[in-house]
N, C-alpha and C positions, 0 to 999 in steps of 0.2 A: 339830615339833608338827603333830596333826592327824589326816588319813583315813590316810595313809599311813607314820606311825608304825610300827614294827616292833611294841612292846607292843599296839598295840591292832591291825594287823594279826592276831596270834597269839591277841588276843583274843576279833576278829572269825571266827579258824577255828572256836576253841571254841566259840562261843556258834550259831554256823551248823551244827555237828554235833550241839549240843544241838536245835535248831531240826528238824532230821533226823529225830531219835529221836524227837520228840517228834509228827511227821506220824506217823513209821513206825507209833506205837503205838497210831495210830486206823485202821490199813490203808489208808490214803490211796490208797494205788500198786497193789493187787492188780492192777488192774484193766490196768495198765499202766505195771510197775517202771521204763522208762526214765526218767520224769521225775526219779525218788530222787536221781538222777545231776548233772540240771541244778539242783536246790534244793542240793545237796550242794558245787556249784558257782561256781555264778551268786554274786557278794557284792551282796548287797542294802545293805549299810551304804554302799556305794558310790551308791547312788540314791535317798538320805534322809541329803545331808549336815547336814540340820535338819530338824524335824520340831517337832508342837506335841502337847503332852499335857496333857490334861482334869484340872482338880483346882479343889478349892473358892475360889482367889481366881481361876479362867480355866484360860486354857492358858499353859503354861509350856514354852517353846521350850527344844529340846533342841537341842544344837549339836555338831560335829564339830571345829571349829575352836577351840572355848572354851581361855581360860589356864589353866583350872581343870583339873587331870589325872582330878578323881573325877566332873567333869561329863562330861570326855569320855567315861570308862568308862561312866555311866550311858546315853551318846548310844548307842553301840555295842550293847551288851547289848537297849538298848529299840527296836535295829534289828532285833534277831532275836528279839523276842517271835512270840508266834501273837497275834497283835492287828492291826489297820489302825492308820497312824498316818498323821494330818493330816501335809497339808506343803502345802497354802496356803489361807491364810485372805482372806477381805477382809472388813474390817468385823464378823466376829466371825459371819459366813459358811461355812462349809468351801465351798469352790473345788475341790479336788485332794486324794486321798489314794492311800496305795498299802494296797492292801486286806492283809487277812486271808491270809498266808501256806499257812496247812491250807484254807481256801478254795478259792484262785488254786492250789493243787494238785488239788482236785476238779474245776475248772473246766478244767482243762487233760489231767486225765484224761478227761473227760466229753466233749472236742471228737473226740475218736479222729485224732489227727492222725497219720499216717503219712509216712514217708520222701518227700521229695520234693512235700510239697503246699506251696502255698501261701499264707499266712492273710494274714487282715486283723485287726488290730485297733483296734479304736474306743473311743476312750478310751485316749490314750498315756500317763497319770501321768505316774507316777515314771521310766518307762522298764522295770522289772524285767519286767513281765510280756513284756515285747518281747525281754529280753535272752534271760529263762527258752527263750520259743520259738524266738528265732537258737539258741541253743547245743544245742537237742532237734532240729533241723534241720540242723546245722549247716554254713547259707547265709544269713549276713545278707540279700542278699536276695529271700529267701524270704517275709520278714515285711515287713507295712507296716504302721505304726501313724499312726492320725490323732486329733488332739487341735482342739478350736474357738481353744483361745487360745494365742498366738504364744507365750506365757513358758512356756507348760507345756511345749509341744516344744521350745522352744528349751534350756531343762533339762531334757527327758528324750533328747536328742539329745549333750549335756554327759554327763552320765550315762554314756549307753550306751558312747560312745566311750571313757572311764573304764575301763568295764570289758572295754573289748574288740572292743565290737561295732559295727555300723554299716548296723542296717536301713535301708530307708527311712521317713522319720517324716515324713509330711506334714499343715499347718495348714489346717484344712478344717472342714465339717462332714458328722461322722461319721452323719448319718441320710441324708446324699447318697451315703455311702460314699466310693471312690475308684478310680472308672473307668477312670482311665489306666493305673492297675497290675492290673486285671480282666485275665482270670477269677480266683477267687478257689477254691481247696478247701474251706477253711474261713474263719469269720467269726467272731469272739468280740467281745462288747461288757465293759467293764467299768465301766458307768454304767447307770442304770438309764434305762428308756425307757417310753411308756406305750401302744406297739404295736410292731410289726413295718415294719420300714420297706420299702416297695418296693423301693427301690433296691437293696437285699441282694442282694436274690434275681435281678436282672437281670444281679447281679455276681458270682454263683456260678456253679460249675458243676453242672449234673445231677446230681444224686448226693452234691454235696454238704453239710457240715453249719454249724450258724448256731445256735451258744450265746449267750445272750442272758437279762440281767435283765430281770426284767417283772414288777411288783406283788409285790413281796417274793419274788419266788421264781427260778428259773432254768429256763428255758426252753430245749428241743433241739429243733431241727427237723431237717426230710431234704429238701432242696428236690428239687423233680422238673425243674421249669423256670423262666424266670425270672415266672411267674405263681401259680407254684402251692407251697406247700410247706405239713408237718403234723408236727404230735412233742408230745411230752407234756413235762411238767413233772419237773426232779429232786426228791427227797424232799429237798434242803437247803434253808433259808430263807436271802436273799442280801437284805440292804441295802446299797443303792448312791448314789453321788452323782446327784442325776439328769443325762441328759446334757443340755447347753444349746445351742439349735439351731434347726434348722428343723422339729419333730415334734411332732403334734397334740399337744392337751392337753385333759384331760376335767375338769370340776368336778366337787364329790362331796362326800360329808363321811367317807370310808371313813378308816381309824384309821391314823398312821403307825407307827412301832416305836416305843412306847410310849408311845403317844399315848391320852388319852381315847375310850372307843368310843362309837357315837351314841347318844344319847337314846333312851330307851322299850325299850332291850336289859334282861338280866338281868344280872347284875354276873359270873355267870359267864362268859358270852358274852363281854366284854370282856377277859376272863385265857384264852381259848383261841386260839392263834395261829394254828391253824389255819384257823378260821375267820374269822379276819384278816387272811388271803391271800383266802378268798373274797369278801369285803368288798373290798378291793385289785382285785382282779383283773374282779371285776363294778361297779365303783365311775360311779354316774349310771347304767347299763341293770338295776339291781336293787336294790329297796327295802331296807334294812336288818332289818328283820323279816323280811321274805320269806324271805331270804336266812338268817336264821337258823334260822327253818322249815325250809327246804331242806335248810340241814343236819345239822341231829337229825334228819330223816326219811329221808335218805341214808347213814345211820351214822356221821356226824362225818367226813366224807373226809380224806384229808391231798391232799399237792399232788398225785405220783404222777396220782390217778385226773382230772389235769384238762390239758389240752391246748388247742391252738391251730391253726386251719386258717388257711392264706392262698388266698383261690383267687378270682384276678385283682382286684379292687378291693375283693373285701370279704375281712375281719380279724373270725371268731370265737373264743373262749374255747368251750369245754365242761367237760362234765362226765362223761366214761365215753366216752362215744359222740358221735365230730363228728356224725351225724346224726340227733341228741336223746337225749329231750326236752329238756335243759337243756343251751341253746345261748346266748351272749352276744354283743352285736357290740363290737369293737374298733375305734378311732377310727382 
């Protein structure tokens, strides 16, 4: 009985092929077909041996282990949806999830990682995204993942070794990054943050790159040194867990994913998401009206036209052009 089942092995191929097709068919990988290879690969049912799914009385824990043979099929199959599945709760909290599969493939497209760099990642889950990048690398260690709380790496370190691998996963906090394993080529976060964290970029190298969620959206930079780095925003929208830590935090009343928008807006305004990330991302440095102003007078932007400077102690937002008119500071 269990993960290692031969039926639900065989079933775990199937549904990880369907899983496949089903990136394939949004061209996911144009950009960069190797990864086809590690989602093709990498078993994610192995790194969600439970998981919890949303429905009218709660969530309803899926399990790998269960006596039930039609509960485990449903554990399996609902490991290889294109969806994010919880996998830990406290108190009716989300703690942990392992994101969005067609996601966590744009994002790893998006980092341009190449042969022989070295990543960091911040925010260890489940483990997968750590596995996906040992096996597109293939040097466990290559990769370092750091997670704040003991049980998350201590099961995404269970996990990896499952299926094979064995980065280094160290318990830390991921806005201090992980200095001892510096320099870094690449940096990807998979929690959301509400700036750019210095430390990154002290822990990169010149040249290079630091993927990151930031106010509903996904953020690439190019760092130049460890003071200075700039990149704009992808066209995907990303909710994230936020990461829990040592990094600022700004008050505000700007909208979450589907959340009520503020008082005194138009009811339109509150159904355009894009201007939802603008709300988000300027959240405390710009009025809500203003800000809606701004953008009917800007053409409605999407993310694309909006970027980020670091350059030495101060953290701006824009909009078209880091040197205006519409510039933000970041905490």
């Amino acid at each position: 009985m269990g993960v290692h089942d031969t039926g639900i092995e065989a079933l775990a191929a199937a549904a990880r092929a369907a899983l496949v097709r089903e990136i394939d068919a949004e061209r996911v990988w144009d950009g960069d077909p190797v990864w086809r290879e590690a989602f093709a690969t990498v078993p994610r049912h192995l790194f969600v041996p439970y998981y919890h799914v949303a429905g009218e009385r709660g969530y309803e824990r899926r399990w790998g282990e269960s006596p039930d043979p039609e509960a485990r099929e449903r554990w399996v199959r609902g490991a290889y949806a294109d969806v994010p599945l919880a996998t830990r709760l406290r108190d009716g909290e989300l703690l942990s999830s392992s994101s969005q599969p067609s996601l966590m493939a744009r994002m790893l497209v998006a980092l341009r990682v190449t042969d022989g760099d070295r990543v960091l990642e911040v925010g260890a889950g489940t483990g997968y995204n750590a596995a996906l990048l040992a096996h597109r690398l293939g040097a466990d260690d290559l990769v370092t993942t750091v997670d704040l709380e003991p049980e998350i790496t201590e099961s995404a370190r269970r996990h990896l070794a499952a299926a094979g691998h064995r980065p280094v996963v160290v318990t830390g906090d991921g806005a201090r990054g992980v200095p001892e394993w510096a320099p870094f080529d690449r940096i990807i976060a998979t929690c959301e943050l509400p700036t750019v964290p210095r430390a990154w970029l002290a822990q990169c190298r010149p040249g290079g790159r630091v993927l990151t969620p930031l106010a509903t959206g996904l953020l690439a930079l190019t760092v130049r040194d460890a003071e200075h780095a700039e990149g704009r925003f992808l066209s995907t929208p990303a909710f994230f867990v936020p990461l829990r830590g040592d990094v600022p935090s700004r008050g505000g009343d700007g909208p979450g994913p589907g959340g009520a928008g503020p008082a005194g807006l138009p009811g339109r305004a509150r159904e355009q998401e894009p201007f939802r990330f603008l709300l988000a991302l300027t959240r405390g440095a710009l009025d809500p009206r203003e800000a809606y102003a701004l953008w009917r007078r800007e053409g409605e932007p999407g993310r694309r036209r909006y970027g980020v400077t670091v350059d030495g102690g101060r953290v701006r937002a824009w909009l078209d052009d880091p040197a205006g008119p519409y510039v933000w500071p970041l905490p």
